[in-house]
C-alpha positions as CSV (number, residue, x, y, z in Angstrom):
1,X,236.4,155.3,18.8
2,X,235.7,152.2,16.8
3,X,237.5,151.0,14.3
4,X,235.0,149.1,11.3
5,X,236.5,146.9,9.2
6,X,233.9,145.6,6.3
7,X,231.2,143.6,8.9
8,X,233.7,143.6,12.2
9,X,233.7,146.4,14.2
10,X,236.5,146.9,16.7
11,X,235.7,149.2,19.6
12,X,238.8,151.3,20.6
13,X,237.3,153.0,23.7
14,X,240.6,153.8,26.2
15,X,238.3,152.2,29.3
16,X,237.5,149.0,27.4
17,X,241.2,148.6,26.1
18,X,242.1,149.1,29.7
19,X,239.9,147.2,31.1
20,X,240.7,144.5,28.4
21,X,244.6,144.5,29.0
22,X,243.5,143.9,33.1
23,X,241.6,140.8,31.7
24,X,244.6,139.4,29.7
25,X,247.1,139.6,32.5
26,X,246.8,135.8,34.0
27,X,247.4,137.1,37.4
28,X,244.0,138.2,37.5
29,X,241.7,136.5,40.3
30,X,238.3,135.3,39.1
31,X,236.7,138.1,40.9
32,X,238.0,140.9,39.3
33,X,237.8,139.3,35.5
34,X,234.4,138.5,36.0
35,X,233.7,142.1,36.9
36,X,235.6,143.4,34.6
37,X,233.9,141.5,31.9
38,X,230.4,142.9,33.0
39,X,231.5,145.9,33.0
40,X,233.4,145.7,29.2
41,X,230.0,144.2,27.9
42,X,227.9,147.2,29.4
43,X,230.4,149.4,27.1
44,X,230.1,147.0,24.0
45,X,226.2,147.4,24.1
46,X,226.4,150.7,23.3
47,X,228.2,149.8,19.9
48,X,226.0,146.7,19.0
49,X,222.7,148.7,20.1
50,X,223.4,151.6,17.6
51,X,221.0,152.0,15.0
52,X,218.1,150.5,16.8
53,X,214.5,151.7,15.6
54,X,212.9,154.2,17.0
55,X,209.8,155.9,17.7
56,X,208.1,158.9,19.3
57,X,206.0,158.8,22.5
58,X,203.5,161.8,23.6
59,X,204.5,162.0,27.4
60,X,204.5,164.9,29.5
61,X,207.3,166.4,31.5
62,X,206.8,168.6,34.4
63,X,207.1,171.6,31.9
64,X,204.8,170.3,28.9
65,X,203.8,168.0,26.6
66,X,206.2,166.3,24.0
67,X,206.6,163.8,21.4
68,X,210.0,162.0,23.2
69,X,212.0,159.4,21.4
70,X,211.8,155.8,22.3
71,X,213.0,152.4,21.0
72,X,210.5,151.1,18.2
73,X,209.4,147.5,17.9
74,X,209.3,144.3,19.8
75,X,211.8,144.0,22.8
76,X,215.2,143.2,21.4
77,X,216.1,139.2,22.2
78,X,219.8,138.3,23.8
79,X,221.2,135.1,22.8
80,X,224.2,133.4,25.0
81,X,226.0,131.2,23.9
82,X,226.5,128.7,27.1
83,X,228.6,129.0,29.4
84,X,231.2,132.0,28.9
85,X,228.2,134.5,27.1
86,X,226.8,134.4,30.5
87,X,229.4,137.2,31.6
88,X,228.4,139.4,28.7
89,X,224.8,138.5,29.1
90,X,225.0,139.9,32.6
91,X,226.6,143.1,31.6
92,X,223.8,143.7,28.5
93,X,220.6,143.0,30.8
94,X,221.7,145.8,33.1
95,X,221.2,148.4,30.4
96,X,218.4,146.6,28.5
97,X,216.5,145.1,31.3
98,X,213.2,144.5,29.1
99,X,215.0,142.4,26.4
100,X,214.1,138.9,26.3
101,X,216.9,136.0,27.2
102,X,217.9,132.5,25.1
103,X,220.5,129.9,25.2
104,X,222.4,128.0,22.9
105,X,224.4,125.3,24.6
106,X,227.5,124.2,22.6
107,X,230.6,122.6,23.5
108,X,233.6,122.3,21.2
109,X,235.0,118.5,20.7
110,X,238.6,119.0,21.8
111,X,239.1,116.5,18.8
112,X,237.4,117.6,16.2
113,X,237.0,121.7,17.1
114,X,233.7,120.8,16.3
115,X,230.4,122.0,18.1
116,X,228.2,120.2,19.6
117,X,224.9,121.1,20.3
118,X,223.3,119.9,24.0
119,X,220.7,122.9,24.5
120,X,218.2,125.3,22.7
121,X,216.0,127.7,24.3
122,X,214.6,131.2,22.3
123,X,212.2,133.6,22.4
124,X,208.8,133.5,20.8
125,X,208.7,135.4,17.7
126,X,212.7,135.7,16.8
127,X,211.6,137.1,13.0
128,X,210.1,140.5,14.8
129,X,213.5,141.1,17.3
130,X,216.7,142.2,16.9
131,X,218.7,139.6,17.9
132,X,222.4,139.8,19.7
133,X,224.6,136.6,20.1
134,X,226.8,137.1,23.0
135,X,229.9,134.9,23.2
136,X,233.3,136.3,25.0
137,X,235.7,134.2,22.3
138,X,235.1,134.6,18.6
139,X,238.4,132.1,17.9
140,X,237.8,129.2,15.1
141,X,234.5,130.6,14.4
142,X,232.8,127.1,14.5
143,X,230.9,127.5,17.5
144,X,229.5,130.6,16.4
145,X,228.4,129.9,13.3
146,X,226.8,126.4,14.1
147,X,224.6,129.4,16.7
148,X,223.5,131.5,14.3
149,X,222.2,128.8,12.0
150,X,220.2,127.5,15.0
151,X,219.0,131.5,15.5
152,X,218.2,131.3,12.0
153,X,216.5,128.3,12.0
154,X,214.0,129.7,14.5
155,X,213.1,132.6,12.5
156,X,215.7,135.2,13.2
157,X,216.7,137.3,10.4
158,X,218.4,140.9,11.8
159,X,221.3,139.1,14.0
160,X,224.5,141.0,15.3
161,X,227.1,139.6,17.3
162,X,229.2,140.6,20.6
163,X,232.4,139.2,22.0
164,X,234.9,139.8,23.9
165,X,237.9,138.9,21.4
166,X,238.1,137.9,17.8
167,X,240.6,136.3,15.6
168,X,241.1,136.4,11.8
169,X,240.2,132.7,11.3
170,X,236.8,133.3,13.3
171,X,235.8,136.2,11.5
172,X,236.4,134.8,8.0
173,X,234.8,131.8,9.3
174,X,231.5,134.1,10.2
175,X,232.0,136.1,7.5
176,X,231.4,133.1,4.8
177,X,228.7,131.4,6.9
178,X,226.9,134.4,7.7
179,X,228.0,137.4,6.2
180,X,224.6,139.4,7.0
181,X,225.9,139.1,11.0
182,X,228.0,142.2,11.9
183,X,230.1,141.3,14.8
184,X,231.1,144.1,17.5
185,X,234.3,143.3,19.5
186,X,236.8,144.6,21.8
187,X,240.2,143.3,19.9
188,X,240.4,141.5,17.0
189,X,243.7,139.1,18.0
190,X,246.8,137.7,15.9
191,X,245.5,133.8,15.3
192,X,244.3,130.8,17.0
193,X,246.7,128.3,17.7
194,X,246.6,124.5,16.7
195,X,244.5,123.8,20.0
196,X,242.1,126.8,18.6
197,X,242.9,129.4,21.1
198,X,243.1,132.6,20.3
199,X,246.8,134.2,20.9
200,X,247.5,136.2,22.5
201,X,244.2,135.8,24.0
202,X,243.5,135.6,27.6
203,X,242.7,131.7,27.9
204,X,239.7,130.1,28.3
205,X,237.5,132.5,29.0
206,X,234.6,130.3,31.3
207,X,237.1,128.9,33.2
208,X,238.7,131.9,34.3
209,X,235.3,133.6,34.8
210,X,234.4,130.5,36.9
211,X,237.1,129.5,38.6
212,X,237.3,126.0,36.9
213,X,240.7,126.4,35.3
């Protein structure tokens, strides 16, 4: 079940809340979250993937010919936002193998909560794809935004975006930047707190897929 509120979809699946509450607990070893995180994203696809184009194919079973339905357009690009969209990344490529890869390396200043940009890397023609920004933490909102303008800026115009956890302040923050990016997500959380976390959360998200905490 999924739970849409305006552009924020919240998926309510019993195996990804499960999975999700395993993730939280801080006892968790590195292992097991980063597994756990594949395994959440592979479920999350489904929800960001729905609606794609389609098409019809003439192919030929054993039994007969038939027109069969099949995903329409140029292959669909994944975006990750360096370093933590890695472990959703991972998770999406298993069940869309053929979709081309970027990166978008940010950093927040611990200062400022600002990002900064050190790396760029798309695919050719972004205008033509359907493009989905994978980040695990949707929590001041900064970070993502400051991606999609860069997406944009290459040409992308149908963008969606997948984490892991949202707060409020991130998805108003998206919401005014870009409010023609729905975002899919697995809990939208309580707040950030003054170090821009999001509580209750389930830290920092690289480091404990990682190991650098």
């Amino acid at each position: 079940m999924s739970e849409i509120i305006q552009h924020l979809t919240v998926v309510e699946h019993p195996l990804i809340q499960h999975k999700l509450t395993i993730m939280r607990d801080k006892a968790t070893p590195t292992a097991v979250f980063r597994q756990l995180l594949r395994e959440i994203s592979q479920l999350l696809a489904y929800e960001v993937t729905r609606g794609l184009p389609m098409t019809t194919k003439r192919i030929e079973t054993p039994m007969q010919e038939m027109d069969a339905p099949t995903l329409a357009g140029k292959k669909l690009a994944l975006i990750s936002i360096l370093r933590a969209g890695n472990g959703l990344l991972d998770g999406v490529l298993e069940l869309i193998p053929s979709a081309r890869v970027g990166f978008v390396g940010l950093y927040r200043d611990e200062e400022t909560l600002q990002p900064v940009q050190y790396y760029f890397k798309v695919p050719e023609a972004m205008e033509d794809r359907l493009v989905i920004a994978v980040d695990p933490m949707l929590a001041t909102g900064n970070s993502s935004a400051a991606a999609v303008d860069l997406l944009k800026q290459a040409g992308a115009t149908n963008i969606r975006f997948l984490c892991l956890l949202a707060s409020p302040e991130g998805v108003a923050r998206m919401k005014e930047a870009h409010p023609d990016v729905p975002i899919v997500t697995a809990a939208l959380d309580e707040a950030i707190d003054a170090r821009g976390y999001i509580v209750p959360g389930l830290g920092d998200a690289g480091d404990r897929m990682f190991g650098t905490k």
